[in-house]
Structure formats: C-alpha cells, structure tokens
LUMPA-964172 format. One record per residue (C-alpha): residue number from 1; residue in three letters; x negated, y, z negated. Coordinates in steps of 0.02 Angstrom, whole numbers, plus 50000, padded with zeros to 5 digits. Last residue first. Example, Ala and Ser with C-alpha at 12.3 -4.5 7.8 and 13.67 -1.06 7.14 Angstrom:
! residues 2
ATOM seq type    c1    c2    c3
ATOM   2  SER 49316 49947 49643
ATOM   1  ALA 49385 49775 49610
//
This chain:
! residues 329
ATOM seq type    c1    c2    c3
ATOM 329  UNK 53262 55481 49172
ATOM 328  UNK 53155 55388 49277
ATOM 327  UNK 53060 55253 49173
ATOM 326  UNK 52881 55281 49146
ATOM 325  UNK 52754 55123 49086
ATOM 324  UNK 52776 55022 49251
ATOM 323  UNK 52682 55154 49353
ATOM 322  UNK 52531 55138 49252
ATOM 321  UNK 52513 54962 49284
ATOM 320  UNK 52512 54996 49462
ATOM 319  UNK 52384 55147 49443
ATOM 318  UNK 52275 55009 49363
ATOM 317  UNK 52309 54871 49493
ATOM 316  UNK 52243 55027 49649
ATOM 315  UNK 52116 55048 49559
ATOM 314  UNK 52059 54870 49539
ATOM 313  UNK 52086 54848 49713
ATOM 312  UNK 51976 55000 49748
ATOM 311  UNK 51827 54952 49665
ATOM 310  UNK 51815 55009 49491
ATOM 309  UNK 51656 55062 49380
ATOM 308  UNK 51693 55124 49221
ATOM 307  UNK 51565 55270 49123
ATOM 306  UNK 51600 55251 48921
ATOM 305  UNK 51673 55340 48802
ATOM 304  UNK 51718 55273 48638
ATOM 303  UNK 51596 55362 48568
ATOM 302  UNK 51673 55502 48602
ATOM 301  UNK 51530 55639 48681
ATOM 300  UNK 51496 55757 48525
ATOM 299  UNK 51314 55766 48561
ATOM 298  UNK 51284 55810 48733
ATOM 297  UNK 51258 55767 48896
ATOM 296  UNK 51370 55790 49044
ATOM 295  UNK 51456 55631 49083
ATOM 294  UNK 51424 55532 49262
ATOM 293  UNK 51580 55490 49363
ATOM 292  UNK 51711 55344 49364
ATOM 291  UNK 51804 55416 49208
ATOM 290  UNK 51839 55586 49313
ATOM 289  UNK 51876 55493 49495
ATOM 288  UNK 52009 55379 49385
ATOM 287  UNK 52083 55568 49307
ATOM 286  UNK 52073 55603 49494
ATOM 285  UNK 52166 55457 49550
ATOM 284  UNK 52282 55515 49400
ATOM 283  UNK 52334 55657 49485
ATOM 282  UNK 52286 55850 49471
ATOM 281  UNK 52147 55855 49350
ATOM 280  UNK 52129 56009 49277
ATOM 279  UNK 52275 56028 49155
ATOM 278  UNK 52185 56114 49026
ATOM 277  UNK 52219 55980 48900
ATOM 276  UNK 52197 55836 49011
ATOM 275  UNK 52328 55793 49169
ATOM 274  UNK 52443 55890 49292
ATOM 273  UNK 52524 55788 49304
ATOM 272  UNK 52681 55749 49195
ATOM 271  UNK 52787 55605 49290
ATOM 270  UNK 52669 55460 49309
ATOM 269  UNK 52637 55455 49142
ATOM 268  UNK 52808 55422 49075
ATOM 267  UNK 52728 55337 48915
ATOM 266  UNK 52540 55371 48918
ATOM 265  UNK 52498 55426 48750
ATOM 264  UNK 52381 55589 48768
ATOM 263  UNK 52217 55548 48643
ATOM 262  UNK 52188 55729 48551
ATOM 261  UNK 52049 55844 48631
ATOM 260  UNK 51875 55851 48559
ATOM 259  UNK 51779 55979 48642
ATOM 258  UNK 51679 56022 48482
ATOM 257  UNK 51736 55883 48336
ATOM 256  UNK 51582 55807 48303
ATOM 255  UNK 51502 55992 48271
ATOM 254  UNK 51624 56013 48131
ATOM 253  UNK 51721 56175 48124
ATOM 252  UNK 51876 56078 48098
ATOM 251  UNK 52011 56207 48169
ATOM 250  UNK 51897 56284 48320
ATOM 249  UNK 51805 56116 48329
ATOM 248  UNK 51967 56039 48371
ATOM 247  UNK 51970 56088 48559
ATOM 246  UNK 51801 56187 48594
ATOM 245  UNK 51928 56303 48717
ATOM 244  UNK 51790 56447 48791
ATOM 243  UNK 51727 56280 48910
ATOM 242  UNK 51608 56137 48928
ATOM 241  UNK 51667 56034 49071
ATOM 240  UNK 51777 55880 49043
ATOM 239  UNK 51647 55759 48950
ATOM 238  UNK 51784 55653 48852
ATOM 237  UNK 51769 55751 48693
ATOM 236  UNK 51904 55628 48576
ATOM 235  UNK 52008 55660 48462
ATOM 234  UNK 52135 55536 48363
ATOM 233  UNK 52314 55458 48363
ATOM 232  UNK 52249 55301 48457
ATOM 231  UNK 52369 55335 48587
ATOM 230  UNK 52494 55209 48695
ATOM 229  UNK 52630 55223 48628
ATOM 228  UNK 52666 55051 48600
ATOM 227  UNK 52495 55039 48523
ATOM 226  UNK 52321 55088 48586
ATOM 225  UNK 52253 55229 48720
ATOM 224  UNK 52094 55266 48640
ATOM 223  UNK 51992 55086 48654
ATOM 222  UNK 52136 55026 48779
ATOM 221  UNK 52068 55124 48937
ATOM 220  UNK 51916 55017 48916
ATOM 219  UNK 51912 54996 49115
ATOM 218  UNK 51860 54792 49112
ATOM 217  UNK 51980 54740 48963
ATOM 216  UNK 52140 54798 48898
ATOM 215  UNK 52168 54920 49055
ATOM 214  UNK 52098 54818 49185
ATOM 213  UNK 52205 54671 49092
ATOM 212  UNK 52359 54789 49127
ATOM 211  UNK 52319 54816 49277
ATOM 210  UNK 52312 54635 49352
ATOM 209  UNK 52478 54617 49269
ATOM 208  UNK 52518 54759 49385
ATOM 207  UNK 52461 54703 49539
ATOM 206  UNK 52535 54521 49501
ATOM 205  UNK 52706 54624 49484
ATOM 204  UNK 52789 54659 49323
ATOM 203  UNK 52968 54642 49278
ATOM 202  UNK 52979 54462 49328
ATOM 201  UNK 52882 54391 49185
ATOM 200  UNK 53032 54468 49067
ATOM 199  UNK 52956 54404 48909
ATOM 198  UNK 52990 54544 48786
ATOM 197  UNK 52815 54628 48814
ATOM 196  UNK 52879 54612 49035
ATOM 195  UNK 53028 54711 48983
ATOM 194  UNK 52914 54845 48876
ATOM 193  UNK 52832 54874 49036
ATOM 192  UNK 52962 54865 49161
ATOM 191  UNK 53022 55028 49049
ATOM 190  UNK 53133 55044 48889
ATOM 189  UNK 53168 55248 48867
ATOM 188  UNK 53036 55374 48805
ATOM 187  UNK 53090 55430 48654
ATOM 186  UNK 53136 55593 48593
ATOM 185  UNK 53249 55566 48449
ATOM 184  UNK 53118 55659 48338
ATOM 183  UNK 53132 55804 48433
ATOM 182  UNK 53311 55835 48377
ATOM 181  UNK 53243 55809 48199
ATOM 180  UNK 53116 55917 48223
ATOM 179  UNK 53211 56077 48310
ATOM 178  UNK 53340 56044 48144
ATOM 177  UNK 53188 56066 48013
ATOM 176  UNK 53102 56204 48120
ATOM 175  UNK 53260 56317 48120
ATOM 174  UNK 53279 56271 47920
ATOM 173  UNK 53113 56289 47876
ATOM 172  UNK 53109 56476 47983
ATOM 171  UNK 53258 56531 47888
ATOM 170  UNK 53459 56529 47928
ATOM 169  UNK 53544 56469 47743
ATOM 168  UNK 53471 56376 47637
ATOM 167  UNK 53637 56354 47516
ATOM 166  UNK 53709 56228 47635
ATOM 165  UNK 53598 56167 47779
ATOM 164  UNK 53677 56053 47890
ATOM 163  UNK 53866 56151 47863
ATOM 162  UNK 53808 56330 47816
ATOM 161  UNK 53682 56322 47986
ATOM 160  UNK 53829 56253 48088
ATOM 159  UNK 53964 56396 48024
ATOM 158  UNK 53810 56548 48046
ATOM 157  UNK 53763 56465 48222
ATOM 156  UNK 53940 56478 48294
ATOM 155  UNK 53956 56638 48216
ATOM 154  UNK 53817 56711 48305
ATOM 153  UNK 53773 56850 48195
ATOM 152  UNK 53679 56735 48081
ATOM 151  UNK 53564 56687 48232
ATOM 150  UNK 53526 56859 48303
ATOM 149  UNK 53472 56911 48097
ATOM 148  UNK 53364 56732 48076
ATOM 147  UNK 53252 56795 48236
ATOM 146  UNK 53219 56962 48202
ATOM 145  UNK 53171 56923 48032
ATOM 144  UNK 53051 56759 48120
ATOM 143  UNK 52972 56881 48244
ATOM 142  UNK 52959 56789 48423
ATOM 141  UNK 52796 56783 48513
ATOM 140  UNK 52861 56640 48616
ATOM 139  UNK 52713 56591 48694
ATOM 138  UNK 52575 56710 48720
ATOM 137  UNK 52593 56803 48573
ATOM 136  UNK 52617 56622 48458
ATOM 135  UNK 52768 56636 48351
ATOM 134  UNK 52887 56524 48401
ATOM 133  UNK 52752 56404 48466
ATOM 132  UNK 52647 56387 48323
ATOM 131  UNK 52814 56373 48208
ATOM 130  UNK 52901 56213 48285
ATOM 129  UNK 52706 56112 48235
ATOM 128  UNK 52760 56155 48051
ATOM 127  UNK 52916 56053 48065
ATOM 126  UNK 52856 55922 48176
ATOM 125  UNK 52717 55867 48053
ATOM 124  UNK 52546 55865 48019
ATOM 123  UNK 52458 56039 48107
ATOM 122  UNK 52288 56062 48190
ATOM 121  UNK 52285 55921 48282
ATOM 120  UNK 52160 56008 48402
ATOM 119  UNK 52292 55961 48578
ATOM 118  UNK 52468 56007 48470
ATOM 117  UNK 52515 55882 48302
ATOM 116  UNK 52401 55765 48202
ATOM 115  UNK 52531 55632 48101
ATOM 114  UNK 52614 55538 48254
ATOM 113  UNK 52752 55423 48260
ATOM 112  UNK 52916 55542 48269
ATOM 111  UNK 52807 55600 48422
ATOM 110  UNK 52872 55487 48566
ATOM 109  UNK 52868 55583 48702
ATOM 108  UNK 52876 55782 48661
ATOM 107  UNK 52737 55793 48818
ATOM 106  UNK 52595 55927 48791
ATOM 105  UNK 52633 56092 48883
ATOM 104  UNK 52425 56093 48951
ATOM 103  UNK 52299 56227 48869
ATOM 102  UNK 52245 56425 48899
ATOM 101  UNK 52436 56512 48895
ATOM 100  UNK 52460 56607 49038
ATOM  99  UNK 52574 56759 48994
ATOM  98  UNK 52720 56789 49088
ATOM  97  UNK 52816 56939 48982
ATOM  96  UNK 52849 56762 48871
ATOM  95  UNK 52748 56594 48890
ATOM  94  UNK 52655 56508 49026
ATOM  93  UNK 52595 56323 48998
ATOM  92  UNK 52446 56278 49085
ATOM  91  UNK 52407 56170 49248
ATOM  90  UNK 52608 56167 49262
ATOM  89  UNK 52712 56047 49276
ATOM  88  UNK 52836 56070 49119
ATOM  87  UNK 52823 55924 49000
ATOM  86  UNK 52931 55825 48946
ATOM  85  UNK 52897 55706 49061
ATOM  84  UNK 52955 55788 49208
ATOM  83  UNK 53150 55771 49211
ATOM  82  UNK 53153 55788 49038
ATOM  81  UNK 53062 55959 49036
ATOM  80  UNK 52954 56023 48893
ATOM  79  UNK 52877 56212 48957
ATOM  78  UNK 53066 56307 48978
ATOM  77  UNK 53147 56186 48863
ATOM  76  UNK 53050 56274 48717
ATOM  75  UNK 53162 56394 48779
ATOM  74  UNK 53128 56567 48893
ATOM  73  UNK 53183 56726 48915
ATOM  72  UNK 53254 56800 48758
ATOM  71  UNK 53096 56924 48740
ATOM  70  UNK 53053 56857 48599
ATOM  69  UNK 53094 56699 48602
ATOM  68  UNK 53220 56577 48517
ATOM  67  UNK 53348 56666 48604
ATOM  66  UNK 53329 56557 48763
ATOM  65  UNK 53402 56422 48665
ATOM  64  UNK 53370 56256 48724
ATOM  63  UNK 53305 56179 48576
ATOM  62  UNK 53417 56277 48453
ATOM  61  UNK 53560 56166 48552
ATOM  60  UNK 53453 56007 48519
ATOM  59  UNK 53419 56063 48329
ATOM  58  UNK 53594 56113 48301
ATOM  57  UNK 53654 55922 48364
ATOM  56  UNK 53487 55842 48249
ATOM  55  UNK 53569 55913 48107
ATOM  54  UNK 53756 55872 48137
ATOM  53  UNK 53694 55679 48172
ATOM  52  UNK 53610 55686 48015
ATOM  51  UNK 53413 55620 48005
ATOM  50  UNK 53320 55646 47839
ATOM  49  UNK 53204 55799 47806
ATOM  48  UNK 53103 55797 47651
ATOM  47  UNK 53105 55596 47663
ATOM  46  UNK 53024 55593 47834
ATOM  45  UNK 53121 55515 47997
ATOM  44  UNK 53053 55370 48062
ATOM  43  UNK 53140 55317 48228
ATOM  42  UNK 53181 55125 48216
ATOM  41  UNK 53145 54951 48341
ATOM  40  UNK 52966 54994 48354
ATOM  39  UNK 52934 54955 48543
ATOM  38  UNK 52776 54800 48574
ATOM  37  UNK 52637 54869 48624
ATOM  36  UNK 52521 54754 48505
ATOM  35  UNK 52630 54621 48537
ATOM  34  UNK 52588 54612 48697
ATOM  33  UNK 52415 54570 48646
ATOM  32  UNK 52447 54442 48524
ATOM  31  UNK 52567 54338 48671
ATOM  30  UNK 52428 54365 48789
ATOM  29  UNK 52318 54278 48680
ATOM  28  UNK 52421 54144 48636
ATOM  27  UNK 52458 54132 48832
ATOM  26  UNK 52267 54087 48873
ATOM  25  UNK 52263 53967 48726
ATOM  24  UNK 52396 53893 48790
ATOM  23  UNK 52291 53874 48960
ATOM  22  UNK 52133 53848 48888
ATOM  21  UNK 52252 53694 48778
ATOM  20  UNK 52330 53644 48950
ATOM  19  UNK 52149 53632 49047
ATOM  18  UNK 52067 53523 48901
ATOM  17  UNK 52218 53389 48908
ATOM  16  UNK 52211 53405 49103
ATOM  15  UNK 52028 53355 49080
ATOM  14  UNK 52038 53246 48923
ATOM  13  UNK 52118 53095 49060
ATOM  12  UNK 51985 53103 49213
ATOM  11  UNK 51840 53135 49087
ATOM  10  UNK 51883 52967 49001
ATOM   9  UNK 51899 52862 49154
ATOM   8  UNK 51729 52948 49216
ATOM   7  UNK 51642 52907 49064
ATOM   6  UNK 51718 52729 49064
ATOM   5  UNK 51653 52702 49248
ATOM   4  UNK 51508 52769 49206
ATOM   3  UNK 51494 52649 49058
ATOM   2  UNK 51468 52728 48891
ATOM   1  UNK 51332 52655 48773
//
C-alpha cells in the first residue's frame, strides 16, 4: 500500500514529467500539421512541354498581348492582375465589345499543381485551359487563323516562335504551350505564413495562431482548403443560391455534381474579393456570414459542408490567419 505522503511525493515529481510529454506531444502535432502546408521547393512542368527560359519569355509577352483577342482590346492580363491576386476585381469577368461573362476571373496562383482547370474542371492542363478563353464569344472570341496570320507578320514573334518552337511554327499548341509555361511560374511569393511553417514563431501573432487552429479544427475550413495551396483540388456545392450556372453538372451531367464549384486555394486571399464563382460575396466577413447561415436543402450539398458557429473573437483570429497567407506584391 501507498502512503499519502508517498502518493503525493510521487504525483508532485510525474506531474511536470506528464505536463512536458502533453506538451511535446502538443508540438509533434503542430510540427505534422505544418508540414502539411509546407512550400514545394520545385515548379512541375509536364514532360510534353518542359520549361525554357526563351519559352516561358514568349509566353509572358503573349500573356499581355492585347492582340490575343478579337477585337485587340484586351489581354488575359486584362481579367488576371498581379496587383490583385491575379485576378481582376470584378463580381464577373467582362470580355471583348464588353460582354459580362457569368462566373468570377479565377486567380492564376499557384496552378502548375492542379489537374481540373476553370470553376467545373472541365479541362486537365494549362495548355488546353489557354484555349477556352481565346476563343470563348464573351471572352476573347478570337479566331485561331486570324490569330496565327497577325503573329507571323510580327517579325519579332515569327524569329521567337522559330527559336522555342522550331519546325511547329505559330499554331494554337504552340501559343497555349508558351502562355502555360509562363503561367506555370506563377507563384504566390513566401508569406508570414510559410515563415511561421519554417519555424519563424515571430511571424504570426497569437490572433493568428489562434486562426490557424480555427481553421484546422473548430471552423472545418481545412476539410476543402488542404495543402500548401490551400485546395483540396475537387468540387464542392456549398449552398450559394440555386442558379442558371449548375457548375460541373453542365460538363459531368451527374446529379452529385449540380452546383459544384471547384475548391478556390487561398494564397493572396485578401487581395481578390470579390469571392465564389459568381463573385457574390463581397468580403470575406461575408463569405464567414455565408458558412455561419442555414443551407438550402438539397441533394448535392458537399458533404464536407457543414454550418460553423463563431463568436466574434474567433472571427476576428480567422480573418487574422487569413491575412498572413497573401504577401503584397
């Protein structure tokens, strides 16, 4: 039998023992988990279209070429902006003679990493995704002959085309090969974030760090938004109101998929509202109000979705952590 005065004696030296292994315990975990956001330290580029420097240089000046449309009056700079995300700060994106187009400019962030291209995820790679735009009437409505005639009579273009693409020539793969590999290098630069995931405690604040467990834990925000890019890659109908745009359903035609949307990643977040593929939520207080609020029911709901309940402190730690994943340009 234990004397009390034993037990006590015993309890008074496991405890501190007991408190430091919680407490490593505590830090192990927090170790896994920022390593689950932790920056890829290369740009994967695909074997049918490797990086050059001379490719990705045509690709950034084809980029912001106002030729590229129709019309010659606007770039795919005109709706992806650096100083705003990439994006272009508008509720929808507006293409040539004006017309609105029905969905959100999606950010170019970070994109070398993901497989399911535009809001349904309708195309796989960079390439192909350069096309929709080009050609779409209420985008760029350009016509590819057109197109590949005012490029070879720019000499400039003709001697850089010959050089990155020899015996190709000027055609729609080759326009869309050099636009991807310039939007390949599109990265979103190092933030406070990806300081504090490298062990810079001093990058975030208490409010933030706060956040970020919001975001891993309490809010759920991490059950779509996952990896250093924040984005689970996939679709989701997050009970925005019922609309013309059914979102993947149009390209799947499976019921699961109606209003599905793809998962935004959240690098330089802070920067692009309007938010959600129609852009119609102004701020992300509002995107908090949206998540805070009672679904409309129906079938294809995520499952993934679920109704959070923050007080304002919590809000407030959330919007923190948010801040710390954009980095002014």
């Amino acid at each position: 039998m234990i004397r009390p005065f034993r037990l006590c004696l015993l309890v008074a030296l496991l405890l501190p023992l007991l408190t430091l292994a919680r407490g490593m315990a505590a830090e192990g975990d927090t170790a896994e988990l920022r390593n689950q956001y932790r920056r890829p330290a290369t740009i994967p580029y695909p074997n049918t279209n490797p990086y050059t420097e001379a490719k990705a240089a045509l690709g950034q000046r084809l980029f912001f070429d106002p030729r590229l449309s129709r019309d010659n009056d606007i770039s795919c700079a005109t709706c992806h902006q650096q100083a705003i995300g990439w994006e272009d700060g508008q509720k929808t994106a507006v293409g040539t003679d004006g017309l609105r187009h029905e969905r959100h400019a999606q950010t170019l962030l970070d994109l070398a990493w993901s497989n399911a291209l535009l809001w349904d995820g309708r195309t796989p790679t960079l390439e192909s995704q350069v096309w929709f735009p080009l050609t779409a009437h209420d985008e760029m409505a350009q016509d590819v002959r057109e197109l590949t005639e005012e490029l070879a009579a720019d000499s400039g273009y003709a001697e850089a085309f010959a050089t990155v693409f020899p015996d190709r020539g000027i055609r729609l793969i080759t326009i869309s090969e050099a636009i991807a590999t310039f939007e390949r290098q599109i990265i979103s630069p190092v933030s406070a974030f990806d300081r504090w995931v490298e062990g810079d405690e001093s990058a975030l604040s208490e409010q933030a760090k706060a956040g970020f467990e919001l975001f891993t834990g309490k809010a759920g925000c991490a059950a779509c938004h996952s990896g250093w890019n924040f984005t689970d890659g996939r679709f989701h109908d997050i009970g925005l109101p019922a609309s013309e745009d059914t979102g993947r359903y149009r390209f799947s035609r499976n019921d699961s998929d109606r209003y599905a949307f793809k998962t935004p990643g959240l690098r330089g977040i802070t920067r692009r509202a309007p938010y959600m593929h129609d852009g119609s939520l102004p701020s992300l207080e509002a995107v908090l109000d949206h998540f805070s609020s009672n679904f409309p029911q129906r079938t294809s709901l995520s499952a993934q979705l679920s109704r959070i309940s923050l007080n304002d402190n919590e809000r407030q730690a959330l919007l923190a952590f948010l801040a710390t994943l954009d980095t002014a340009p």
